[in-house]
Each structure stands twice: as structure tokens, then as C-alpha cells.
Backbone as JSON Lines, residues from 0, in Angstrom:
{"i":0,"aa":"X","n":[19.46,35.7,-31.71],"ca":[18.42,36.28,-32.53],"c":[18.04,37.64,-31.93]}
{"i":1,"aa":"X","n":[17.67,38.72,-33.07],"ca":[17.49,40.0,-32.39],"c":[16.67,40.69,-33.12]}
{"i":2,"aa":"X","n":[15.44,40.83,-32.35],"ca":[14.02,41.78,-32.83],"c":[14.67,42.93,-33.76]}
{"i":3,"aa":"X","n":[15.1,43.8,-32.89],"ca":[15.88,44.94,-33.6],"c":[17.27,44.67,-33.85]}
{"i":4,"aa":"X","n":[18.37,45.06,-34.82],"ca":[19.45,45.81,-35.14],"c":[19.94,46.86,-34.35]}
{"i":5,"aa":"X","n":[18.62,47.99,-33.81],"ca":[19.7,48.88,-33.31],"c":[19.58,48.68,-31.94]}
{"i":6,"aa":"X","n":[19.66,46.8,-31.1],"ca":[20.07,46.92,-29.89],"c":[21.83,46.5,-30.41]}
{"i":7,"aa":"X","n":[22.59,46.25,-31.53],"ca":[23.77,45.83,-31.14],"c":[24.8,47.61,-31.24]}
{"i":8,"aa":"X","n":[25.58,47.86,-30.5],"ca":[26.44,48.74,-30.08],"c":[27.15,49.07,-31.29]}
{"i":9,"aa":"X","n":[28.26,47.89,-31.22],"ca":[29.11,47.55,-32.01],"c":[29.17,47.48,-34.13]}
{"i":10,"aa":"X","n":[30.47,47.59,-34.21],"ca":[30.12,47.79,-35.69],"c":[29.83,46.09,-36.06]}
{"i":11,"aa":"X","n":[28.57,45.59,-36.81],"ca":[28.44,44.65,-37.47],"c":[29.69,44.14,-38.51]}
{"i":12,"aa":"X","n":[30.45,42.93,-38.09],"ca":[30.8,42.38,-40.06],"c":[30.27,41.27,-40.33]}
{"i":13,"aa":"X","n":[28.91,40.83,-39.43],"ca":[28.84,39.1,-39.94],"c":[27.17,39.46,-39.89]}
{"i":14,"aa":"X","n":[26.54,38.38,-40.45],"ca":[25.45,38.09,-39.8],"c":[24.77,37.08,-40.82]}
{"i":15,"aa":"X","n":[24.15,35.94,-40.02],"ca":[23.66,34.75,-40.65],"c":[22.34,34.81,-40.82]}
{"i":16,"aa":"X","n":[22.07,34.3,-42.12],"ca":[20.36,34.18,-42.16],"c":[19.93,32.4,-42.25]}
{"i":17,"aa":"X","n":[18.91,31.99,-42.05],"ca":[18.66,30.87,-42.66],"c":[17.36,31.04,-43.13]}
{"i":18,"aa":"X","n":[17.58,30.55,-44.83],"ca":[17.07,30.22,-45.54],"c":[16.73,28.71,-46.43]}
{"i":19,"aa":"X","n":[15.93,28.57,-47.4],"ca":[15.52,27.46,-47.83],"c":[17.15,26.85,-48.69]}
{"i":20,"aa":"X","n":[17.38,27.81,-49.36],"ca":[18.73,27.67,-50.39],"c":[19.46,28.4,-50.45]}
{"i":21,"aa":"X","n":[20.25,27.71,-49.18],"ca":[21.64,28.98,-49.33],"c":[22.41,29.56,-50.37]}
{"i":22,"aa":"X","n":[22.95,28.45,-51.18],"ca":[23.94,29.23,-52.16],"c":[23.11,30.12,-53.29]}
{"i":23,"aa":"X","n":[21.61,29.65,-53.88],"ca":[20.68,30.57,-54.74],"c":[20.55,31.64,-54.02]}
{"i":24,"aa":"X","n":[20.28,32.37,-52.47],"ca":[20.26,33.55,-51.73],"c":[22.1,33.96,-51.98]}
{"i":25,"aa":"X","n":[23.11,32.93,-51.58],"ca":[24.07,33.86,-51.5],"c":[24.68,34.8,-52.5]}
{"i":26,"aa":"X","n":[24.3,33.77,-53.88],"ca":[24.3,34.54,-54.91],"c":[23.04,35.71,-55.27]}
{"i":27,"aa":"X","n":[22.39,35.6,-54.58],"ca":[21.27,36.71,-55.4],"c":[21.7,37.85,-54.16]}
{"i":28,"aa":"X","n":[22.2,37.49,-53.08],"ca":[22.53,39.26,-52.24],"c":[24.26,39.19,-52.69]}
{"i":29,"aa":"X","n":[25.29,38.33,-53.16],"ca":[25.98,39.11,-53.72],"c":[25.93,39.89,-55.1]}
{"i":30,"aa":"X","n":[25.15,39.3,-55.95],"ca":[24.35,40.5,-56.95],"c":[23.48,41.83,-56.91]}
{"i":31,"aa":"X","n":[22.94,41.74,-55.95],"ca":[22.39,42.83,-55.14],"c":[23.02,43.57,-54.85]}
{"i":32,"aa":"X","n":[23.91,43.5,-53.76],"ca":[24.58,44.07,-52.57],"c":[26.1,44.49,-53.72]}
{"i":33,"aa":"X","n":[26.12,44.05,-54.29],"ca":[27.97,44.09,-55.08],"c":[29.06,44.12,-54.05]}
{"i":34,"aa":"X","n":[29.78,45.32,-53.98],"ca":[30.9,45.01,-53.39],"c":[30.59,45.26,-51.71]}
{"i":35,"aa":"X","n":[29.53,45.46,-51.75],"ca":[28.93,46.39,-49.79],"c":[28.82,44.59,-49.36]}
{"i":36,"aa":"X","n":[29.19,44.18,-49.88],"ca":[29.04,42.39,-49.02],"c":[29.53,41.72,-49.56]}
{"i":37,"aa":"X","n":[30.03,40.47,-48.38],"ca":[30.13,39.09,-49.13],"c":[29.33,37.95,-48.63]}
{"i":38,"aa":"X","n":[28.43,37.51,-49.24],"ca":[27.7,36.48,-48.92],"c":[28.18,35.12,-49.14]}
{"i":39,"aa":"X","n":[28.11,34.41,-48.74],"ca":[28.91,32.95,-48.74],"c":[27.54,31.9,-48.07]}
{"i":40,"aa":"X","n":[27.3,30.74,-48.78],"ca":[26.45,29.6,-48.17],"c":[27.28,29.0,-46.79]}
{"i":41,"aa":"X","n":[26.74,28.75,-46.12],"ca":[27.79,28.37,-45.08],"c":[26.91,26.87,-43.72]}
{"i":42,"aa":"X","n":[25.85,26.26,-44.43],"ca":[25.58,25.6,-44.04],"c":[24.29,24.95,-44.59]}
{"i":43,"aa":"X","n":[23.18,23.51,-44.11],"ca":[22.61,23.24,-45.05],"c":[21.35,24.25,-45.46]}
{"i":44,"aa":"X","n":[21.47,24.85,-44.45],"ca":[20.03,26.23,-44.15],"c":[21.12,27.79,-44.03]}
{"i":45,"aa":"X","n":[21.82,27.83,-44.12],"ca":[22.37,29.0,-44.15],"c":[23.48,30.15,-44.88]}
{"i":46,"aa":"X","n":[23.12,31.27,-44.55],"ca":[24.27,31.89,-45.41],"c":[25.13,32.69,-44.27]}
{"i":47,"aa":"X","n":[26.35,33.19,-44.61],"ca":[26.83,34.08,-43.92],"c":[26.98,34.93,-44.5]}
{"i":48,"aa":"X","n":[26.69,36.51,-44.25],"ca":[26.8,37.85,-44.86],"c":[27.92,38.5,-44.02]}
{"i":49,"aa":"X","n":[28.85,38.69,-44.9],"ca":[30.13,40.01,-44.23],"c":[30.39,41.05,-44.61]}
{"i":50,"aa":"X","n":[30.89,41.92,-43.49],"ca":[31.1,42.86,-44.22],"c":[32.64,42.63,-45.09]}
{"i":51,"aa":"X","n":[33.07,43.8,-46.18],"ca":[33.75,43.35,-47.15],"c":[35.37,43.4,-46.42]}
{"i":52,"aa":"X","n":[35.76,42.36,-46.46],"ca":[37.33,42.08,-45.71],"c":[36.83,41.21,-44.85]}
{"i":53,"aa":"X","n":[36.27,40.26,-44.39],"ca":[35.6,39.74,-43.18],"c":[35.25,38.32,-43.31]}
{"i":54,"aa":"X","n":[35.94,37.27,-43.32],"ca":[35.59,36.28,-43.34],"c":[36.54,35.03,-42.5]}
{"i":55,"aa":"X","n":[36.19,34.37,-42.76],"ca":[37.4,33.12,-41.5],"c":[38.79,33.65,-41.71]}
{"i":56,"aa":"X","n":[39.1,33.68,-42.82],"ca":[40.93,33.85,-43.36],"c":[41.37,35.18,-42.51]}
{"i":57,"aa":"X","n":[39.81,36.43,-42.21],"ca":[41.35,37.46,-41.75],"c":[40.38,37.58,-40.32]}
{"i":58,"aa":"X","n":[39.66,36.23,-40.0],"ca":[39.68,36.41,-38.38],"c":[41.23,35.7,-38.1]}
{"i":59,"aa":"X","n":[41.59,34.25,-38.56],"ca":[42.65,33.58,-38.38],"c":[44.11,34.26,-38.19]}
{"i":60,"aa":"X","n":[43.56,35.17,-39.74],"ca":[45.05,36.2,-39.84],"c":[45.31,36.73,-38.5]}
{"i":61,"aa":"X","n":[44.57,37.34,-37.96],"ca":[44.79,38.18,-36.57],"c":[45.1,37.18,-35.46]}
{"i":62,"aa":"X","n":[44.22,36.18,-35.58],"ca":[45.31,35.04,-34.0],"c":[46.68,34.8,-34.97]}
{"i":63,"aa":"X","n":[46.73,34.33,-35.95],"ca":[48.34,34.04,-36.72],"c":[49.5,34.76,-36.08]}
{"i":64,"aa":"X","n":[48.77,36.42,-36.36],"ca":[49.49,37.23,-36.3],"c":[50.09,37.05,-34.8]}
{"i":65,"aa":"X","n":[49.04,37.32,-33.61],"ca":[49.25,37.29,-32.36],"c":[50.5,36.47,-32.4]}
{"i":66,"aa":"X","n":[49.87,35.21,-32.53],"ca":[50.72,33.66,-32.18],"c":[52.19,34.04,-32.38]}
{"i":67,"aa":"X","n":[52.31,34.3,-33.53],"ca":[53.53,34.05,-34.58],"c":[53.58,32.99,-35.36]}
{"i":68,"aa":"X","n":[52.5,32.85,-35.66],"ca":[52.41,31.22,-36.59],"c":[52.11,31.69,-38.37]}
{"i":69,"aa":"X","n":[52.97,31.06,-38.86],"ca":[52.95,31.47,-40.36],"c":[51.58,30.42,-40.95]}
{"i":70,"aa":"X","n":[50.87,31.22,-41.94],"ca":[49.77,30.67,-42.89],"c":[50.5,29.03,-43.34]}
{"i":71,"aa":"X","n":[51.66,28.35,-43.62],"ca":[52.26,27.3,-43.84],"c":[52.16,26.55,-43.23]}
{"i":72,"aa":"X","n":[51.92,26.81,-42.16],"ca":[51.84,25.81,-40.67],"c":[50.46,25.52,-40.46]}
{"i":73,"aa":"X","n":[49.58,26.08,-41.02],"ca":[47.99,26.0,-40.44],"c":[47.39,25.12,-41.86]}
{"i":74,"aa":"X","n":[46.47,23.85,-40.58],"ca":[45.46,23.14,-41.22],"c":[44.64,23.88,-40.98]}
{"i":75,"aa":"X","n":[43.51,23.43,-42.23],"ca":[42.23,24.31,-42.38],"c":[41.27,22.85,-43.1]}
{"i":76,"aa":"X","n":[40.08,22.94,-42.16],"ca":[39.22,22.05,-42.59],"c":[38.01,22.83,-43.2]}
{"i":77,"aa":"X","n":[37.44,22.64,-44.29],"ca":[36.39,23.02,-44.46],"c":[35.07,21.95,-45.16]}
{"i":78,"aa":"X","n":[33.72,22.72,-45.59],"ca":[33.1,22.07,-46.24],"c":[31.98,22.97,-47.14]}
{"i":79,"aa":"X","n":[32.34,24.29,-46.49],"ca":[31.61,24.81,-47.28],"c":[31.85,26.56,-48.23]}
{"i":80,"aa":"X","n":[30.91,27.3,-48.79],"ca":[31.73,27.96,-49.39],"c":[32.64,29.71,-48.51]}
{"i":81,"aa":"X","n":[31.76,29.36,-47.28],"ca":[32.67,30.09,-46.04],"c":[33.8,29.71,-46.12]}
{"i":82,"aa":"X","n":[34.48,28.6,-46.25],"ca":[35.62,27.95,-45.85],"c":[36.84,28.42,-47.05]}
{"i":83,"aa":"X","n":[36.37,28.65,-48.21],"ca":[37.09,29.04,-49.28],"c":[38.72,30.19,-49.07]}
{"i":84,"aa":"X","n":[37.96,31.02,-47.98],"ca":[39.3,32.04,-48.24],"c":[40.33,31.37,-46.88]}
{"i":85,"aa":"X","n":[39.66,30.69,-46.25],"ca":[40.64,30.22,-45.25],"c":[41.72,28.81,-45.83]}
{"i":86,"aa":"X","n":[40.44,28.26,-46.8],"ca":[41.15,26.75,-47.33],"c":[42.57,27.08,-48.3]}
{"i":87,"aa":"X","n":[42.22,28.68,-48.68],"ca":[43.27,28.97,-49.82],"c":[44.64,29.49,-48.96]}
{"i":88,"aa":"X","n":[44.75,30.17,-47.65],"ca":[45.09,30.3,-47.19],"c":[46.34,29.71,-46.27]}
{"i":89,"aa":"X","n":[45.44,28.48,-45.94],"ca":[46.04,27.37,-45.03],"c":[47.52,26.56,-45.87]}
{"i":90,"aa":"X","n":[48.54,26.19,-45.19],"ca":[49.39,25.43,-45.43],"c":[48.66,24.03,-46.1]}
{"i":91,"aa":"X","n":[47.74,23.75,-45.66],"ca":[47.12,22.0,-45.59],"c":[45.6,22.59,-45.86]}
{"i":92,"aa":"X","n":[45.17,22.4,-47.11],"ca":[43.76,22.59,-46.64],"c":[42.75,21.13,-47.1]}
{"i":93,"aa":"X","n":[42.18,21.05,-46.08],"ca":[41.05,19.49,-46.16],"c":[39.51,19.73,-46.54]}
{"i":94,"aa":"X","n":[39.31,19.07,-47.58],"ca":[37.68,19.57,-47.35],"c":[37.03,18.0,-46.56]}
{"i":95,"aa":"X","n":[36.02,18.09,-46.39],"ca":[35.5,16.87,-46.05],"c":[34.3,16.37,-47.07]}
{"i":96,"aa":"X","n":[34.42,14.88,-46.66],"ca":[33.54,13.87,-47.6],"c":[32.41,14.78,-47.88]}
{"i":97,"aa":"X","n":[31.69,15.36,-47.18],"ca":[30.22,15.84,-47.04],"c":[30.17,17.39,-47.89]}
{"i":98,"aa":"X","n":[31.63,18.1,-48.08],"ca":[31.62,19.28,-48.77],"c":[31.52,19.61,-49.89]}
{"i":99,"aa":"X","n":[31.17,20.86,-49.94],"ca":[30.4,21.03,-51.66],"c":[31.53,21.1,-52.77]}
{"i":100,"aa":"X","n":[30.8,20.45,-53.73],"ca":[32.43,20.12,-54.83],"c":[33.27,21.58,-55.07]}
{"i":101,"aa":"X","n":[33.23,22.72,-54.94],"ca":[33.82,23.86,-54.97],"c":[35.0,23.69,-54.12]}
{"i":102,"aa":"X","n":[34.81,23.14,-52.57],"ca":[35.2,22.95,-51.55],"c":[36.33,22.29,-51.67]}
{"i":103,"aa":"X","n":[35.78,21.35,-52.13],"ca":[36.47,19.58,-52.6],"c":[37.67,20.27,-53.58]}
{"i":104,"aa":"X","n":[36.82,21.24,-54.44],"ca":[38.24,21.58,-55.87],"c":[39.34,22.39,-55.17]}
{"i":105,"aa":"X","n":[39.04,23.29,-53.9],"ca":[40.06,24.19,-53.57],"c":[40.98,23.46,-52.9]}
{"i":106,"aa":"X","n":[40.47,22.45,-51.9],"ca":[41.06,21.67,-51.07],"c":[42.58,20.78,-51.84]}
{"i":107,"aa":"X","n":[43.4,20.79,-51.06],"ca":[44.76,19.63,-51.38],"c":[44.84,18.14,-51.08]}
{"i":108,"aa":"X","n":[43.56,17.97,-50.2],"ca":[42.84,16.37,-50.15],"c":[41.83,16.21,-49.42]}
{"i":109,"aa":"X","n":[40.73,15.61,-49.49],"ca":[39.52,15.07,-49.1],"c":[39.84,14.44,-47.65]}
{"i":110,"aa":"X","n":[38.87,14.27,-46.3],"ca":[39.18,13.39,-45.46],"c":[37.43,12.94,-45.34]}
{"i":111,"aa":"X","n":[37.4,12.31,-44.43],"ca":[36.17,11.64,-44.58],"c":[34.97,12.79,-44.08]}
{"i":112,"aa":"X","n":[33.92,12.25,-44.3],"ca":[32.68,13.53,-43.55],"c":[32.94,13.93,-42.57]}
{"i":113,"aa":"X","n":[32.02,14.63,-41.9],"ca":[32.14,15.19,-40.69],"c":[31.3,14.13,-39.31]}
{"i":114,"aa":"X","n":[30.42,13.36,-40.18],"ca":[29.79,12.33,-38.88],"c":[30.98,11.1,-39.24]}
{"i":115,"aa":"X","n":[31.6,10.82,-39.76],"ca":[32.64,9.6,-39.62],"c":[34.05,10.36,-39.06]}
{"i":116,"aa":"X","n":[33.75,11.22,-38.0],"ca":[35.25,11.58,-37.51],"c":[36.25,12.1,-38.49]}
{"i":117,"aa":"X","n":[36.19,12.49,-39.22],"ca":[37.35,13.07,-40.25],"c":[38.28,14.25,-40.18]}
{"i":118,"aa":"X","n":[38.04,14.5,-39.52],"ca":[39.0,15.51,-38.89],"c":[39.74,15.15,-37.97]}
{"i":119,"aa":"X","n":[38.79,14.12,-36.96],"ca":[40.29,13.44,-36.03],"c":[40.89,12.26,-36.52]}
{"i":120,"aa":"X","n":[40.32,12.06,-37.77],"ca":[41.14,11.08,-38.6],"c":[42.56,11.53,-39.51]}
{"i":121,"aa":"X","n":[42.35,12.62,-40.08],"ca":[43.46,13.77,-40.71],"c":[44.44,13.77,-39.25]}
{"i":122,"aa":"X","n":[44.17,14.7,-38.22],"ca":[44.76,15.37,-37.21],"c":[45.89,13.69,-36.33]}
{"i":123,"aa":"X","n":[45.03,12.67,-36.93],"ca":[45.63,11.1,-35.97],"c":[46.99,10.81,-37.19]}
{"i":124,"aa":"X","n":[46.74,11.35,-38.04],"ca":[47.2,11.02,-39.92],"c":[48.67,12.04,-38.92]}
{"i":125,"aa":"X","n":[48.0,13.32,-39.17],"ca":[49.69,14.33,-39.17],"c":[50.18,14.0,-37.92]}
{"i":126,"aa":"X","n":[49.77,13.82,-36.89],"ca":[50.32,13.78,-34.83],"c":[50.09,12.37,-34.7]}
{"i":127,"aa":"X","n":[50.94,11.61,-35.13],"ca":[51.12,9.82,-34.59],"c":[50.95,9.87,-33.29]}
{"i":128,"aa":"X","n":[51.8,10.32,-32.85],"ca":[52.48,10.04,-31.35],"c":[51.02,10.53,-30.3]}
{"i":129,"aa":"X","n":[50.79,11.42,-30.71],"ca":[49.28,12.4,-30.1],"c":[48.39,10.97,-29.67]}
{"i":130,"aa":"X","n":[47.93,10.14,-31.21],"ca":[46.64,9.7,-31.24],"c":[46.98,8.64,-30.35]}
{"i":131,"aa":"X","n":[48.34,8.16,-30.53],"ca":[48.85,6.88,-29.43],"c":[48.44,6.75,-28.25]}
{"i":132,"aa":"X","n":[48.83,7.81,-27.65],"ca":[48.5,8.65,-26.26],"c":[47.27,8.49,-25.54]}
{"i":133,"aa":"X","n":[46.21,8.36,-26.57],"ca":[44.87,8.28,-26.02],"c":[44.9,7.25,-25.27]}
């Protein structure tokens, strides 16, 4: 949290607010703001504001890139409407039980919420041998 703005240096592309209703704010500052942002709900109190190009999909893009790992190869879990450009992205994309039906529609299959383990339920699903191990 930061009194002022002009203690950060650096060029801003993110910044979260929390509010009462995220997705009614995310839509009323992407109507506002037009193309100078992208606002996305991104939790049950929050939004995320980016700047325009800036969201999970082209932070990922840049480790991808590093790695050498193609977009085909990458699971992507999401649940909310942050998760959208990465879920479209991903080889595998999961929404979970608890995600907003937008989420649910982009997604290629559902795994369980996020408090019933569902992600290490998917991840036990694709890596047999992994979950054995434990």
C-alpha cells in the first residue's frame, strides 16, 4: 500500500484496488478509461487495472519465451476474469469449481474449487507417477 504514487520509480502496468464489486467497478473504469486500461475483476474484493498489453498471458509469454516452452505445453488454472487471456492461451486451460461462469465457458474442463485441492487434483490427473511418489 502506498500514500503517494510518486514514491514508485518505475513505469506502473498493474495496480489493484479493492472494492465492494469488482466486476460492476471493472466495467465502469473500462468504460471510463477505454483503451488507456484494462480492468479485469480478479478476486472476491478486487480488481486488477493494467496497463494496455499487460496481463498474466504476456507476463507468462516472457518466462515461455526464456524457457523455450511452447503455449501447448502450459496448464493454466484460473477462476477469475484476470485469468481469461492466460486460460485462452494455455495448451490445457482449467477453471475451478469456485470460478465465475465466464471462466468456466473459456476453460476446456472444470476441476474442483480451490479449498477442495483442485489443482493438485488436475496436476495428480496429468503426472501419475509424480503423485505416487509422495
Amino acid at each position: 500500500m502506498l500514500d503517494d504514487v510518486g514514491e514508485i520509480a518505475e513505469t506502473v502496468v498493474k495496480a489493484s484496488l479493492r472494492v465492494d464489486d469488482p466486476v460492476a467497478v471493472a466495467e465502469q473504469l473500462s468504460r471510463a478509461l477505454g483503451h488507456g486500461v484494462a480492468a479485469a475483476a480478479s478476486g472476491p474484493e478486487d480488481v486488477d487495472v493494467n496497463a494496455p498489453g499487460h496481463h498474466k498471458a504476456t507476463g507468462l509469454a516472457r518466462l515461455l519465451d526464456h524457457w523455450g516452452v511452447d503455449w501447448a505445453d502450459v496448464v493454466a488454472f484460473g477462476d477469475n476474469h484476470n485469468d481469461l487471456e492466460m486460460l485462452d492461451a494455455a495448451g490445457l486451460a482449467v477453471a475451478m469449481a469456485n470460478a465465475r461462469p465466464e471462466v468456466k465457458d473459456a476453460a476446456d474442463r472444470v476441476a474442483p474449487a480451490n479449498a477442495a485441492d483442485g489443482v493438485l487434483e488436475v496436476l495428480g490427473e496429468l503426472f501419475p507417477a509424480h503423485d505416487r511418489a509422495r
